[in-house]
C-alpha positions in Angstrom: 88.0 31.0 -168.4 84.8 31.3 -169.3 82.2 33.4 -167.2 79.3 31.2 -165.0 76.7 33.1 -166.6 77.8 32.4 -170.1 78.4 28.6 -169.5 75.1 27.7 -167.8 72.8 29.9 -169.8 71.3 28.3 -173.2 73.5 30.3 -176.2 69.6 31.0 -177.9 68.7 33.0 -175.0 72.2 34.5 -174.4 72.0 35.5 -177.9 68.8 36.9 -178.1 70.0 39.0 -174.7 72.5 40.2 -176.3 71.2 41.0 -179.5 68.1 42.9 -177.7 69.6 44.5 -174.0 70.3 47.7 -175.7 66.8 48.8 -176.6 65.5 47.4 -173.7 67.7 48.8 -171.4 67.3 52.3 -172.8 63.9 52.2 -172.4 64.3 51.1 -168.9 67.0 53.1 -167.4 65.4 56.9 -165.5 67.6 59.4 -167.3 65.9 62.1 -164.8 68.2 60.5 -162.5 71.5 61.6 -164.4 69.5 64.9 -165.2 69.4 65.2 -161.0 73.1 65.0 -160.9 73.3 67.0 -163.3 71.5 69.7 -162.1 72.7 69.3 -158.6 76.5 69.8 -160.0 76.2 72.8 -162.5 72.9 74.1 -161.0 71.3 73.4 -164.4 67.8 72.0 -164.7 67.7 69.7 -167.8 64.6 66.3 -168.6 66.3 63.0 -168.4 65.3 63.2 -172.1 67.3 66.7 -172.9 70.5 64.9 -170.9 70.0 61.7 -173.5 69.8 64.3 -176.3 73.0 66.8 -175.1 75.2 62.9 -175.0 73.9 62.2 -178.8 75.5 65.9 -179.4 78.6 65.3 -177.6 79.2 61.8 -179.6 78.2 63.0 -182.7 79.9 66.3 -182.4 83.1 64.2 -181.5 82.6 62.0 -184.0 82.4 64.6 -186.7 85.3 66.2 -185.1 87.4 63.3 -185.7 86.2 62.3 -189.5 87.3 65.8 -190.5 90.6 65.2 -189.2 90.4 61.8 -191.4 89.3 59.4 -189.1 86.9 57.0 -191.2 85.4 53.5 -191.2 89.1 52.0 -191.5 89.8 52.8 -187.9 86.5 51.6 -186.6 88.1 48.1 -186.0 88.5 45.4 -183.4 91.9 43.0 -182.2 92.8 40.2 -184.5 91.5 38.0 -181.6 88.1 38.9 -182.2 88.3 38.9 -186.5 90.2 35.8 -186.6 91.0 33.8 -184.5 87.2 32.6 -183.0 87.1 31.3 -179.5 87.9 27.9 -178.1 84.9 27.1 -176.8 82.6 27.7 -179.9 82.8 24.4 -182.0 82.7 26.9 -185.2 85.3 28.8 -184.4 83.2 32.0 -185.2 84.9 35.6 -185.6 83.0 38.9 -184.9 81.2 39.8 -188.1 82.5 43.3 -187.7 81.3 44.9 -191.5 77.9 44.1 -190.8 78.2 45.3 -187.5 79.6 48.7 -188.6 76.6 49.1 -191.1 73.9 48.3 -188.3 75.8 51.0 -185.9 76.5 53.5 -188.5 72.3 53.6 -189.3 71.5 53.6 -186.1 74.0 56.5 -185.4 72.8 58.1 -188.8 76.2 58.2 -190.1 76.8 57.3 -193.7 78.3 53.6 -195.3 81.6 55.6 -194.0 81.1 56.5 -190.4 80.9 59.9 -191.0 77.6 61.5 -189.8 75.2 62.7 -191.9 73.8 66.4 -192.7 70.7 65.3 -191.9 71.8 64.2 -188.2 74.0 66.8 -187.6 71.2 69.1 -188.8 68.5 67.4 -186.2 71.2 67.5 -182.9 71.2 71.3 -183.8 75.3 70.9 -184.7 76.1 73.7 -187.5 78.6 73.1 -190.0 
């Protein structure tokens, strides 16, 4: 059953919501107030923008973690729902585009073409290899 939002809104503006939210909402959301937590927790006084940084560190550090065990862009997938089948209610029958996707994230990440991050990234979350 599809969702009241997604049935009454226009698809060019649900698109362009959903294409766009990310930025915006970064840019919106108070990371101090995380930080506060944070601090009130361990006792720790971190910026909102030092707590964004240390979860970039985490992922990354994860991330590399994982390639070197041989994760790689293969297992970076989605079901066969979303890369096959399309959905009933779009008239095209349209799948997720998930290569292009993958390219897009891995940039933004700074990973490389494989999902593996790059020196350069590791080199500017202060990760040592």
């Amino acid at each position: 059953m599809e969702s009241p939002l997604t049935k009454h809104t226009p698809r060019p503006l649900l698109g362009l919501t959903m294409q766009y939210l990310p930025q915006v909402a970064t840019k919106l959301i108070d990371f101090s107030v995380f930080s506060g937590f944070f601090r009130t927790v361990t006792g720790i006084k971190i910026s909102g923008s030092e707590f964004l940084e240390a979860g970039d560190r985490i992922h990354v550090l994860e991330r590399h973690m994982n390639c070197r065990e041989g994760i790689s862009r293969k297992d970076d997938t989605l079901p066969d729902r979303f890369l096959k089948e399309g959905r009933e209610e779009d008239l095209h029958k349209r799948t997720v585009p998930l290569e292009k996707m993958l390219d897009k994230y891995y940039k933004l990440r700074g990973y490389d073409t494989n999902g593996i991050p790059t020196v350069d990234t590791l080199k500017k979350l202060g990760i040592q290899i």
